[in-house]
N, C-alpha and C positions, 0 to 999 in steps of 0.2 A: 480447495481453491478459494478464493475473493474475487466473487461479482460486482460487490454495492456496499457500499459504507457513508459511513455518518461525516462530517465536521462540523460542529454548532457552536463552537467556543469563540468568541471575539477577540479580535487584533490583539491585543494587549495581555491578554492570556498567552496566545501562543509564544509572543516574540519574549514575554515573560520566562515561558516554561523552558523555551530553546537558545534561550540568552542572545538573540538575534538583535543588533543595531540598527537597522534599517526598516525601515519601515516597509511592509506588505504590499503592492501594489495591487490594486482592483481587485481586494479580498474580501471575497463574500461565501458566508456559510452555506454548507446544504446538508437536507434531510437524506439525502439519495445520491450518491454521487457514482455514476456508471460510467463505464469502459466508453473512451472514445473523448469524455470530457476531458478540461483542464484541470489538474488535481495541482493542489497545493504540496510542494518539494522542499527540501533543504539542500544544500550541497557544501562541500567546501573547497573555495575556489583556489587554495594556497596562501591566502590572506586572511581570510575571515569567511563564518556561515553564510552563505544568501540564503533567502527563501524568493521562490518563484512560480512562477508555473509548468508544469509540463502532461504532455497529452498521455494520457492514461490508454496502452498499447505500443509497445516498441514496436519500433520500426527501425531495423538494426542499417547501419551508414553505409551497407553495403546493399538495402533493397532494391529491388528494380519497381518496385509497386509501393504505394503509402498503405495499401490497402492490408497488409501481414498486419499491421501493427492489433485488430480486429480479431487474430488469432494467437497473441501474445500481451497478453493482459497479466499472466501470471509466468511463471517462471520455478520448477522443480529444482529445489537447493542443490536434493543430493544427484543431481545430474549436472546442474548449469555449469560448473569447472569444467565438463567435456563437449560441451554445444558451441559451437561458430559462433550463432547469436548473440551469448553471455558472458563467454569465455574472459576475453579483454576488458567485459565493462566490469567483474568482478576484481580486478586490475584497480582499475582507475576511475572508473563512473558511476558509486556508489551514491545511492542518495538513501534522505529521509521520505517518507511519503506519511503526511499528517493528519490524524483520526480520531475518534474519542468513542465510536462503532462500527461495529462492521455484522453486515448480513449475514446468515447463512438458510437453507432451507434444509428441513428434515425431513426422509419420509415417514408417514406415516401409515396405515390402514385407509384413512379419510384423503392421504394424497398429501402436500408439499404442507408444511407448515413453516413459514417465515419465522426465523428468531433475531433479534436483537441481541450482540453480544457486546459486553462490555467486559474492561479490566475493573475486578473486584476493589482495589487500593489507591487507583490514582484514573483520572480523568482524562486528557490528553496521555495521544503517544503515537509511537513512530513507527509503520514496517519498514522493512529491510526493502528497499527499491533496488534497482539499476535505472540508469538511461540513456540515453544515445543521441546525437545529433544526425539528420539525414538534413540529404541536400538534392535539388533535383531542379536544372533549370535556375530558373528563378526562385527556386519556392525552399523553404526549410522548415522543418520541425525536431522539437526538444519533448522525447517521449519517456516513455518510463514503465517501467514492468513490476510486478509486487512478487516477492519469493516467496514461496510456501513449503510446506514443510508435512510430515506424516503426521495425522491430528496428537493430542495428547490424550488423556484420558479422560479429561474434559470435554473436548471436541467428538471424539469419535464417538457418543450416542446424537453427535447431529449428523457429522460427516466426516469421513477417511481423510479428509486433506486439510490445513488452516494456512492462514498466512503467517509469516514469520514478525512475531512484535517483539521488537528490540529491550531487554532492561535498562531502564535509564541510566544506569553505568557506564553500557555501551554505545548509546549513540553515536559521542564525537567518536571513539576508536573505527565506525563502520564507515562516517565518512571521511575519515583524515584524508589528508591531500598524499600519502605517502603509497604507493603503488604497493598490492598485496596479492604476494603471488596467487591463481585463483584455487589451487589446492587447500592452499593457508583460510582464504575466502571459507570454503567450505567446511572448515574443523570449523571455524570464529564461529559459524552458522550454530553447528552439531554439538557443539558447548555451551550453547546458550540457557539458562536458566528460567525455565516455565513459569511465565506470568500466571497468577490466580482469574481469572475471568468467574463472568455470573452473565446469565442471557433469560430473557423473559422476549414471549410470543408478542408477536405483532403480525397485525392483517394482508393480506395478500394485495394490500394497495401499493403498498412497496416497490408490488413486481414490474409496476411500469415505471420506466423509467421518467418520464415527465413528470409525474407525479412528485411534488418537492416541496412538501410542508408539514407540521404538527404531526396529520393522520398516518405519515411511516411512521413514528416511532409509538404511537398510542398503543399500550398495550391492552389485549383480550385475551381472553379465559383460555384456559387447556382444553 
């Protein structure tokens, strides 16, 4: 799965790396970014990339409660072609969701140990999202779910599950504007080419999520 993750890179970096023309609205980095917050997206709207915000937990346009979105933070690849929830945004509401780390916690003998994970080769990059527009009343949200996938062999002495990071190859092809049957969605997925990562220990100050500066990422001894 994907709890918490990093973004520290500055405007100019991103819109640099994601060939974005527009500029970022109200983009501010964070050491800790959790479930529920505004996460920084890409999309393509049939003209050209936006980047925006959307709240991190789907809330699929069919909910009767805002409150699912709190149980749908992530998204299992090799099922979401057969789930109600995923089904059609695997279709047509594919997004970027943008990172430079991402958390995970390992067991250990001693109990959870937090790691810092990064891509070994390149600094910025992008999981595989979906997202959804609900409506309710008066009220709307633009949400978003991260895909995950079964770890690599890199992953599994932290954890069984990771999130899906796109090769920069494929980015534009994940979000094109061109509707993808959600079958097709799921081979794009399971063909994808395993990034190198590398991850070192950091403190269990991470685990709260208020906590948003320097000391998540400081790394400490084995």
């Amino acid at each position: 799965m994907c709890g918490r993750y990093t973004l520290l890179a500055d405007e100019l970096e991103i819109l640099e790396e994601f060939e974005l023309e527009q500029e970022i609205a109200n983009y501010h980095p964070s050491y800790n970014i959790a479930p529920g917050q505004n996460v920084l997206a890409i999309i393509h709207d049939g003209k050209q990339k936006r980047a925006g915000y959307l709240r991190w937990g789907l809330v699929p346009s069919w909910a009767k409660d805002e409150k699912i979105g709190y149980n749908m933070i992530n998204a299992r690849s090799e099922s979401a072609h057969e789930k109600p929830s995923f089904k059609k945004l695997l279709s047509r509401k594919r997004c970027l969701i943008i990172a430079d780390s991402f958390y995970e916690w390992k067991r250990t003998e001693n109990g959870k140990q937090a790691k810092r994970i990064q891509l070994a080769n390149r600094k910025l990059f992008a999981f595989a999202g979906l997202w959804d527009k609900w409506s309710q009343h008066d009220k709307r949200l633009f949400t978003c779910t991260i895909l995950t996938r079964e770890a690599n062999p890199f992953m599994k002495d932290i954890h069984d599950r990771m999130p899906i990071i796109l090769p920069k190859s494929k980015e534009n092809e994940w979000i094109a504007p061109e509707e993808m049957v959600p079958l097709k969605a799921r081979e794009f997925i399971f063909h994808l080419e395993p990034e190198e990562l590398k991850a070192y220990n950091v403190s269990n100050y991470v685990n709260t999520a208020k906590n948003n500066n320097e000391s998540c990422i400081a790394p400490v001894a084995d």
